[in-house]
C-alpha positions as CSV (number, residue, x, y, z in Angstrom):
1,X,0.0,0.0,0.0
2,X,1.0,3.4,-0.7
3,X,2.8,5.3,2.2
4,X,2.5,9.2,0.4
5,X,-0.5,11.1,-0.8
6,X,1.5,11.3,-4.4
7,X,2.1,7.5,-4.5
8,X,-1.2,7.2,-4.1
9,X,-2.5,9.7,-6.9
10,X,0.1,8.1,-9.1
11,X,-2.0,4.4,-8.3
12,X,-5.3,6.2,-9.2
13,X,-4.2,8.1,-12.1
14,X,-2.4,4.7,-13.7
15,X,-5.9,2.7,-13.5
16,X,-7.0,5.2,-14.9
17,X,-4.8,5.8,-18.0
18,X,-4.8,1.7,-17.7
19,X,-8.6,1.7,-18.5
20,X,-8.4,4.2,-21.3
21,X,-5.7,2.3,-23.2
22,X,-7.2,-1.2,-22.7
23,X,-10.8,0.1,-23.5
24,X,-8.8,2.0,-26.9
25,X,-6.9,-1.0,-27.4
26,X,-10.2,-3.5,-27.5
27,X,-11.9,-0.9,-29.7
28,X,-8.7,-1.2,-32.4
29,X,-8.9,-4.9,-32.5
30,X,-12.6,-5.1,-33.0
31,X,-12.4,-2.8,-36.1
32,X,-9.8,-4.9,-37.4
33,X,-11.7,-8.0,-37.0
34,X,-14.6,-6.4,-38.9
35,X,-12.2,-5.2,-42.0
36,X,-10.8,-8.8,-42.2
37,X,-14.4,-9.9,-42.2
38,X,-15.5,-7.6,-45.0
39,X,-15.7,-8.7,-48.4
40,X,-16.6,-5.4,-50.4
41,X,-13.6,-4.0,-51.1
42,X,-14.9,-0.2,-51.3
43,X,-16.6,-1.0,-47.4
44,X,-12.8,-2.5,-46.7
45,X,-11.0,0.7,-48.0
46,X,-12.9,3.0,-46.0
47,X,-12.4,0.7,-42.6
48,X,-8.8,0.4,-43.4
49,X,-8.3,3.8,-43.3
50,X,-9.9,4.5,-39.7
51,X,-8.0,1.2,-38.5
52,X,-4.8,2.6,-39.8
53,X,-5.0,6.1,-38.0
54,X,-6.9,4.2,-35.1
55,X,-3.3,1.6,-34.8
56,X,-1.0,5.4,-35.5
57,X,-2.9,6.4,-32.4
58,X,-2.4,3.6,-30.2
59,X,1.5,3.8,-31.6
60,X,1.9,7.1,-30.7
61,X,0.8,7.2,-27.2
62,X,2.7,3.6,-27.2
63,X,0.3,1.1,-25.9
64,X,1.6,-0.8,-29.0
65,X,4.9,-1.0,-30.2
66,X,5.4,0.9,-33.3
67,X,6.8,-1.7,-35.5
68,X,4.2,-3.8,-34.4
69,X,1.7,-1.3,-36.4
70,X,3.7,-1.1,-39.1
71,X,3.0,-4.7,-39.1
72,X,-0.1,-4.8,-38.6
73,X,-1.1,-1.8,-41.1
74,X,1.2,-3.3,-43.6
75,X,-0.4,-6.8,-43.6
76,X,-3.7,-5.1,-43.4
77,X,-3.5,-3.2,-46.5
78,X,-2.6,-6.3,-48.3
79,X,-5.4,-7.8,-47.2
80,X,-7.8,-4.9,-48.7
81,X,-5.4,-4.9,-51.9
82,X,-6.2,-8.7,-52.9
83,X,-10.1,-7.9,-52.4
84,X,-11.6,-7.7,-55.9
């Protein structure tokens, strides 16, 4: 348990900032399940560009690594591409 008053607004500003990024984090994956799920490629193009800036986002304030978007962006963009 936390001994100082600052310890213990760091504990309840991390859960905090821990809920945010898990709740954003969640979000991210379930729009990339529904672009790999979508078969019209004019419904995937528009998806794949929120999901990009949505994974840029979750890059940026690092909840994921960086290459790790690259990655997944990459590999999702392929996907779109080989739609007809």
């Amino acid at each position: 348990m936390a001994n100082h008053k600052s310890a213990e607004k760091r504990i309840r500003a991390n859960e905090i900032k821990r809920v945010r990024n898990r709740y954003q984090h969640k979000t991210t994956r379930s729009f990339i399940k529904r672009l790999k799920s979508s078969t019209l490629k004019s419904e995937a193009t528009n998806l794949l560009k929120e999901v990009s800036s949505m994974i840029d986002k979750l890059a940026k304030k690092n909840i994921i690594h960086w290459k790790k978007a690259a990655n997944q962006k990459s590999k999702l963009t392929r996907f779109v591409n080989k739609l007809a």
